[in-house]
VORODO-484402 format. One record per residue: z, y, x of N, C-alpha, C, O in turn; residue number from 0; residue in one letter. Coordinates in steps of 0.001 Angstrom, whole numbers, plus 500000, padded with zeros to 6 digits. Layout:
REM VORODO-484402
(atom (Z Y X) (Z Y X) (Z Y X) (Z Y X) NUM 'a')
...
This chain:
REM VORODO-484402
(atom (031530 344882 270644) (031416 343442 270510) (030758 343142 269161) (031164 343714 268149) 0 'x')
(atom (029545 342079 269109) (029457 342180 267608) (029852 340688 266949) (030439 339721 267436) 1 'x')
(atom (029381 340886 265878) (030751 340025 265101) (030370 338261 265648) (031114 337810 266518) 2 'x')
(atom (029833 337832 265396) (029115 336514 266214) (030497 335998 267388) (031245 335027 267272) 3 'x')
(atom (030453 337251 268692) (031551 337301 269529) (032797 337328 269077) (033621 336627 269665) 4 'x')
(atom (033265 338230 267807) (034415 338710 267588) (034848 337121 266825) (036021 336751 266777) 5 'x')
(atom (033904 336440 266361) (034064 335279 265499) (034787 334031 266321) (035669 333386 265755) 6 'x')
(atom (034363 333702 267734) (034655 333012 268627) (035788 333729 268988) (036781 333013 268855) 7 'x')
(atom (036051 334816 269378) (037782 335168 270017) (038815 335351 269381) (039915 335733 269782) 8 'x')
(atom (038366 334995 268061) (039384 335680 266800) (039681 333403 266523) (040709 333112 265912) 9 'x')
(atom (038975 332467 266890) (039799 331410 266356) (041048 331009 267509) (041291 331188 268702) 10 'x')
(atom (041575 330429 266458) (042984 329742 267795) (042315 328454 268416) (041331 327763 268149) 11 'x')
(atom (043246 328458 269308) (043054 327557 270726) (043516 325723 269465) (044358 325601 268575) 12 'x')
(atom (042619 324817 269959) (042014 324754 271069) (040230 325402 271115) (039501 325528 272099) 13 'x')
(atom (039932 325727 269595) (038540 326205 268739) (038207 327090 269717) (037015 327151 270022) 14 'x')
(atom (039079 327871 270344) (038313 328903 270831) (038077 328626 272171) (037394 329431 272803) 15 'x')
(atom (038595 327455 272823) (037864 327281 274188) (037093 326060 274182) (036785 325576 275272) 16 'x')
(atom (036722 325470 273073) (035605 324641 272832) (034493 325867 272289) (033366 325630 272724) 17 'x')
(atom (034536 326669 271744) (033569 328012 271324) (032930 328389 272758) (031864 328048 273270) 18 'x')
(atom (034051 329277 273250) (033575 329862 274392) (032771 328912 275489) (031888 329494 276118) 19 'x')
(atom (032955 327719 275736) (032331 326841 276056) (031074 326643 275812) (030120 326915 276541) 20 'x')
(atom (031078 325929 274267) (029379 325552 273952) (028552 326979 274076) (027368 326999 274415) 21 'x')
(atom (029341 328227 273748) (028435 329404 273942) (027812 329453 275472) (026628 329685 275714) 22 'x')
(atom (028632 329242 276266) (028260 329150 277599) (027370 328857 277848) (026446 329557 278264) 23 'x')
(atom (027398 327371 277607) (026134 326022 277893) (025244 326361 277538) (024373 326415 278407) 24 'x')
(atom (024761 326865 275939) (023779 326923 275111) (022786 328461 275926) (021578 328463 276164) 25 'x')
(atom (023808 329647 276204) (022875 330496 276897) (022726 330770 278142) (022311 331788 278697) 26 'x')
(atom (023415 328945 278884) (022584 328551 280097) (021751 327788 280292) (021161 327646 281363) 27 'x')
(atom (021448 326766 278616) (020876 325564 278811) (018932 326010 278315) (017829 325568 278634) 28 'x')
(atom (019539 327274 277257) (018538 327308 276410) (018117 329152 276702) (018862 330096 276440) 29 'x')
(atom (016724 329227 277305) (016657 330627 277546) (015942 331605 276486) (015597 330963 275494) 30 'x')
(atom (015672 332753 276420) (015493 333493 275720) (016548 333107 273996) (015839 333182 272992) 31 'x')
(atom (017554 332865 273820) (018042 332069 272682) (019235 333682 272312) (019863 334164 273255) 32 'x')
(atom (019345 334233 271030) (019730 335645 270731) (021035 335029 270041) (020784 334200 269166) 33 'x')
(atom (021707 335161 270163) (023767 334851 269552) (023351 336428 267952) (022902 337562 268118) 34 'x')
(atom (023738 335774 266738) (023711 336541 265872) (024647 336218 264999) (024866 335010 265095) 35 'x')
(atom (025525 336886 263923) (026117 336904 262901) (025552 336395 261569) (025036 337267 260869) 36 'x')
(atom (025555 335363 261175) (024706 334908 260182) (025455 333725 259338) (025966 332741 259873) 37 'x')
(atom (025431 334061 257473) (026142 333445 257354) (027373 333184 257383) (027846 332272 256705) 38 'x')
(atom (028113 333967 258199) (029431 334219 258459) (030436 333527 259713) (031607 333605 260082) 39 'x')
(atom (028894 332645 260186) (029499 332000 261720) (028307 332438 262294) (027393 332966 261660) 40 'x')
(atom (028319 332101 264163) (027789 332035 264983) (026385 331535 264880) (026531 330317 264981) 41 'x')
(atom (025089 331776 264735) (023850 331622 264955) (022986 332286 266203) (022628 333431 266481) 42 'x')
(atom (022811 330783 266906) (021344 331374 267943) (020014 331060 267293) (019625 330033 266737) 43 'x')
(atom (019336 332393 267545) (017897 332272 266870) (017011 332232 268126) (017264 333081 268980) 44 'x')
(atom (016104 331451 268338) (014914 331459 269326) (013905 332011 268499) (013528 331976 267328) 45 'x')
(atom (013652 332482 269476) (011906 333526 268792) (012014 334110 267015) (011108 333966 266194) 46 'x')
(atom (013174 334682 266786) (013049 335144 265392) (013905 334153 264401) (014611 334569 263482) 47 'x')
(atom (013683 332475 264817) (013716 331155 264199) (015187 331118 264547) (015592 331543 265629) 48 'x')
(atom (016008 330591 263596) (017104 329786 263565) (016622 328513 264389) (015606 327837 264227) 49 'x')
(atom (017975 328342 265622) (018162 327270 266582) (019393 326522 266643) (019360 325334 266961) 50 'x')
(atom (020546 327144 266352) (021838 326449 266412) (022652 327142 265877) (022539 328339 265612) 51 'x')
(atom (023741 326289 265628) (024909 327457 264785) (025854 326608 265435) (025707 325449 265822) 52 'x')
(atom (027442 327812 265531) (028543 327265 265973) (029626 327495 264579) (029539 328575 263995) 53 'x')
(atom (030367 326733 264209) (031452 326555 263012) (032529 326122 263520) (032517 325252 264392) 54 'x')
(atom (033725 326709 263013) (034817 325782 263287) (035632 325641 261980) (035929 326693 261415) 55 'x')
(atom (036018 324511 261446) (036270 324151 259791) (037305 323251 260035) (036860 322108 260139) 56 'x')
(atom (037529 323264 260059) (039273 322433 259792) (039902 322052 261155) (040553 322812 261871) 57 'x')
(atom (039629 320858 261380) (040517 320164 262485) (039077 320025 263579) (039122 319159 264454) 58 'x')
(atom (037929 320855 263469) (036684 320785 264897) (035916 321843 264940) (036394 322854 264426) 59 'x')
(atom (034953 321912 265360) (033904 322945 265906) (032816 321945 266038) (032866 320911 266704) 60 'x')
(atom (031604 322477 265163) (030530 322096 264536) (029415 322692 265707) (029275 323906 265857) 61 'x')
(atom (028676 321736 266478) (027496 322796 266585) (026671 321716 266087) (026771 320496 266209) 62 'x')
(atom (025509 322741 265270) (024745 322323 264445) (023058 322549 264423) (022629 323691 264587) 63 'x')
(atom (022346 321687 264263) (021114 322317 264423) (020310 322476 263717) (020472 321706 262771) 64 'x')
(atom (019171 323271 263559) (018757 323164 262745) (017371 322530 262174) (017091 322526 260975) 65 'x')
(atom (016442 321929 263327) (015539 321007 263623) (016048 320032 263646) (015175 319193 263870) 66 'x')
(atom (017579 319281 263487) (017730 318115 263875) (017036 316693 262925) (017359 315526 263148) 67 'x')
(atom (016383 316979 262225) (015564 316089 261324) (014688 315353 262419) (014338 314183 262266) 68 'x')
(atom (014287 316258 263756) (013452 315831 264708) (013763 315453 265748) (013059 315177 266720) 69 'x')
(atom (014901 315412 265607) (016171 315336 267178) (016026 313907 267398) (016183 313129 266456) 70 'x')
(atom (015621 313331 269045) (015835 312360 269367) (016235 311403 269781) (015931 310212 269711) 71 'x')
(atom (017527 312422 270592) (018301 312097 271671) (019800 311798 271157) (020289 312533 270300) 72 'x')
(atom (020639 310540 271775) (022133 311226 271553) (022351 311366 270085) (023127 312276 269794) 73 'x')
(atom (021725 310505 268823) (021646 311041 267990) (022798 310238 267324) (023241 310595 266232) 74 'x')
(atom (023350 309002 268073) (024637 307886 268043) (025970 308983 268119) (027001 308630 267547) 75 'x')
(atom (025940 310496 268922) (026543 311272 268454) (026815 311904 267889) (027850 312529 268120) 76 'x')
(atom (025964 312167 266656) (025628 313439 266187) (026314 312933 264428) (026361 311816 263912) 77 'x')
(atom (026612 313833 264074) (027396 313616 262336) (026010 314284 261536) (025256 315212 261831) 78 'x')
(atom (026079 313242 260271) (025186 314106 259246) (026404 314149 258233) (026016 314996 257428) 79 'x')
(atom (027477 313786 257867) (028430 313262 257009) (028188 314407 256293) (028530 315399 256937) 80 'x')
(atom (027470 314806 254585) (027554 315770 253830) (026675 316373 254058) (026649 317588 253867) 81 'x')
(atom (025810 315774 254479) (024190 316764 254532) (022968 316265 254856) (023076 315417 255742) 82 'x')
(atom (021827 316450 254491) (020450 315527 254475) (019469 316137 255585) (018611 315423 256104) 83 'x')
(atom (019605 317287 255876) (018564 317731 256969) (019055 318106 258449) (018455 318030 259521) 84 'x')
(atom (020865 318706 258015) (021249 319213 259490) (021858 318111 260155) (021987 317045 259553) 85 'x')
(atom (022284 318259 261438) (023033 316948 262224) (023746 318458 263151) (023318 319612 263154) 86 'x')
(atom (025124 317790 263968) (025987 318279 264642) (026435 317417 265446) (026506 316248 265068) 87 'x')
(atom (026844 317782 266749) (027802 317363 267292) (029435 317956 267606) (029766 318927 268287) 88 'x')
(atom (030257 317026 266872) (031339 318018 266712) (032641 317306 267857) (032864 316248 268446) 89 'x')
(atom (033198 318540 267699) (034488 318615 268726) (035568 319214 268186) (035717 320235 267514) 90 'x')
(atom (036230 318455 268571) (037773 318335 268330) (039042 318975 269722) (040094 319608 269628) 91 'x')
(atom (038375 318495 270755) (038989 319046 271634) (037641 319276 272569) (036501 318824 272459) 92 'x')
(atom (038497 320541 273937) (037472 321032 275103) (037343 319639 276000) (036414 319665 276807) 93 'x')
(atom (037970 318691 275979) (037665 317315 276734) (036586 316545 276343) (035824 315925 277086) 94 'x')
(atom (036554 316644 274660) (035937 315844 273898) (034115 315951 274490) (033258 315078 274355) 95 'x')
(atom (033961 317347 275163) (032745 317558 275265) (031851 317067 276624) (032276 317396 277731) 96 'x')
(atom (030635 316293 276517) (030479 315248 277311) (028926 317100 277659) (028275 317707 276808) 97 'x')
(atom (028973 317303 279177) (027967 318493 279115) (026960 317403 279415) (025929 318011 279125) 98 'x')
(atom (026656 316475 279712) (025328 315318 279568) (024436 315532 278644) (023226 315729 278529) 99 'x')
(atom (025478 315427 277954) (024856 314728 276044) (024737 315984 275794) (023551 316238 275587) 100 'x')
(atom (025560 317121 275693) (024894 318723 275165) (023944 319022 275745) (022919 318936 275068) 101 'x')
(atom (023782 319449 277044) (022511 319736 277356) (021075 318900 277014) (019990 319473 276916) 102 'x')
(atom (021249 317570 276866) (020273 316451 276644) (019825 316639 275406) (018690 316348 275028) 103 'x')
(atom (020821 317200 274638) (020557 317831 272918) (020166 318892 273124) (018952 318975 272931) 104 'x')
(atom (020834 320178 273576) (019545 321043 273428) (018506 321036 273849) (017576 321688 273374) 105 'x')
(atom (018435 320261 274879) (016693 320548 275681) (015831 320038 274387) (014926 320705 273884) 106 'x')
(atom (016244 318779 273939) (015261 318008 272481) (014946 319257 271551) (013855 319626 271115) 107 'x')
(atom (016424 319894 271342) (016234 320647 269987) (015082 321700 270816) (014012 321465 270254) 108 'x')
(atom (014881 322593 271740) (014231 323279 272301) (012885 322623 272134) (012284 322836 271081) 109 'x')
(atom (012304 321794 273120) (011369 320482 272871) (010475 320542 271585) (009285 320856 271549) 110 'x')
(atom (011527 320070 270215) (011408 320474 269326) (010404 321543 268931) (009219 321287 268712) 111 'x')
(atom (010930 322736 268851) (010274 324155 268760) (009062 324020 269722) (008004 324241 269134) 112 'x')
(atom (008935 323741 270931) (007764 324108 271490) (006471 322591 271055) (005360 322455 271567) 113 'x')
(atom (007004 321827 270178) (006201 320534 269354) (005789 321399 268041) (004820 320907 267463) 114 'x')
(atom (006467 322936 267257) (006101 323055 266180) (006821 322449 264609) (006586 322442 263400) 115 'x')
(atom (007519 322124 265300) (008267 320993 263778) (008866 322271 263274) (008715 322196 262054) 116 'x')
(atom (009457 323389 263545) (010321 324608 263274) (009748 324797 261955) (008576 324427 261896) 117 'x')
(atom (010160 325196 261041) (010128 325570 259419) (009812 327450 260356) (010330 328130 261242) 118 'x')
(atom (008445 327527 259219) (008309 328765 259608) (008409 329789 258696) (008280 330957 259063) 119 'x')
């Protein structure tokens, strides 16, 4: 298992079935997308490029992006609270998560990358 995985089964509930979740979605929503250890949480890289990261920090679970400067969608959901370039949509509980609005976000953030905005 490498650590990325071990990172998601090692938090307590409810973190870890909002984890196992967005992991789901993300490498059904978003293809060719690589799950890596980075940083010390969860990172998917598309094509080499940082695409999303999963966190879980206090009382939620962060997924975060990293194009979201360009993000268009759904963005009435998304937290910047403490940061100028990234945006997240965070969860608190496995209910909390609307799969509409996630998938509608990654396809943008994807979108995104194939527009070029990606920091290279």
């Amino acid at each position: 298992m490498n650590p990325a995985e071990s990172y998601i089964l090692e938090q307590p509930e409810p973190f870890r079935g909002i984890l196992l979740h967005l992991q789901s979605v993300i490498e059904h929503a978003v293809p060719g997308v690589d799950l890596k250890y980075k940083y010390r949480i969860p990172f998917y890289y598309l094509d080499g490029k940082p695409f999303c990261y999963l966190n879980q920090s206090k009382d939620y679970v962060d997924l975060g992006f990293w194009s979201a400067v360009h993000l268009t969608v759904h963005l009435e959901h998304m937290t910047t609270t403490g940061r100028k370039m990234m945006r997240s949509l965070r969860y608190k509980s496995l209910e909390e998560i609307n799969n509409e609005i996630l998938i509608d976000v990654l396809n943008d953030a994807f979108s995104v990358r194939d527009q070029g905005f990606w920091k290279k």
